[in-house]
C-alpha positions in Angstrom: 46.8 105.3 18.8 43.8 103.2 20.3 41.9 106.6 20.4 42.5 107.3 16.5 41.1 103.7 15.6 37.9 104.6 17.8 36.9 107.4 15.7 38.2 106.0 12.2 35.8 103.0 13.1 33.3 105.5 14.3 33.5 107.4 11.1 33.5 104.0 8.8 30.7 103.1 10.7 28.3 106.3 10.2 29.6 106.0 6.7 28.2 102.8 6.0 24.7 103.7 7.6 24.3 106.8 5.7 25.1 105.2 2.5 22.1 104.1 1.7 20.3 107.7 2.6 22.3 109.5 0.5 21.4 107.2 -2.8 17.9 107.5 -2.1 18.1 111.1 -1.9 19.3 111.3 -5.9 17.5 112.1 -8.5 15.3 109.3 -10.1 13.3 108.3 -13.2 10.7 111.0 -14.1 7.5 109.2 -13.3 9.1 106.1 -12.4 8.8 105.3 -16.4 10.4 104.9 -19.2 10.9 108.6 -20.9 10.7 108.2 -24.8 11.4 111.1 -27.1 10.2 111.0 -30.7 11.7 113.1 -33.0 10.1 115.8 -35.4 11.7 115.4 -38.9 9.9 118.6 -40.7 11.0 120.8 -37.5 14.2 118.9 -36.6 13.2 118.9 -33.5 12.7 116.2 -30.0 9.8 115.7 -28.7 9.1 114.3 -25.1 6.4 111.5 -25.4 4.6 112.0 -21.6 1.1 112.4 -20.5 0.5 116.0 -21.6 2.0 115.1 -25.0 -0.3 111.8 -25.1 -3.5 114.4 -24.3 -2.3 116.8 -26.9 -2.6 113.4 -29.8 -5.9 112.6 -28.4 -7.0 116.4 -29.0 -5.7 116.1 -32.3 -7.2 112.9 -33.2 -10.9 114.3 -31.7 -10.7 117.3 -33.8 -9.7 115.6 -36.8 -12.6 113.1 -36.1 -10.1 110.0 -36.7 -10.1 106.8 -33.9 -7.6 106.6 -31.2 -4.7 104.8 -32.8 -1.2 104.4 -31.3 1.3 107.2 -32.7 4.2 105.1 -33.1 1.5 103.0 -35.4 0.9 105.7 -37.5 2.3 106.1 -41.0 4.9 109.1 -41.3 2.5 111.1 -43.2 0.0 111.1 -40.6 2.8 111.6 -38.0 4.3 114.4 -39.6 0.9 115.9 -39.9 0.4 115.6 -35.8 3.7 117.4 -35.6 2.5 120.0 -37.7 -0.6 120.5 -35.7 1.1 120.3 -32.3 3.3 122.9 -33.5 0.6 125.6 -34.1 -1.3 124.4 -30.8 1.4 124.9 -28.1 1.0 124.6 -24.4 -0.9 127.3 -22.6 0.5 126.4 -19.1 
């Protein structure tokens, strides 16, 4: 009986020190940020707002000649009209 306690104690024990490993080891936050998705009315479709869609909006706004402004600042004609543009300029990754 004493022998059973030893390794049930073991076992708690290694249990209790791998813990933390193991939750560590999960997945975690993409970026370590906050992931915001914005959706596309015209295409009824979401949209994830990251760094490669931020450099997509500041291509946009350089061709169009326009100043940098904040998307979710924009009016939704002007948004919809970034969606329509990012739609016919896709990735090329």
């Amino acid at each position: 009986m004493r022998n059973i306690r030893r390794y049930i104690g073991s076992f708690v024990f290694a249990a209790v020190l791998a813990a933390p490993a193991v939750a560590l080891a999960g997945p975690g936050p993409q970026e370590g940020g906050v992931q915001i998705r914005v959706y596309d009315r015209d295409h009824r479709d979401y949209h994830n707002w990251d760094n490669r869609e931020d450099r997509a909006y500041r291509s946009y706004l350089s061709e169009q000649r326009r100043e940098y402004r904040e998307y979710s600042k924009q009016n939704r004609r002007d948004q919809n009209h970034y969606w329509k543009w990012r739609h016919e300029h896709p990735d090329h990754d």
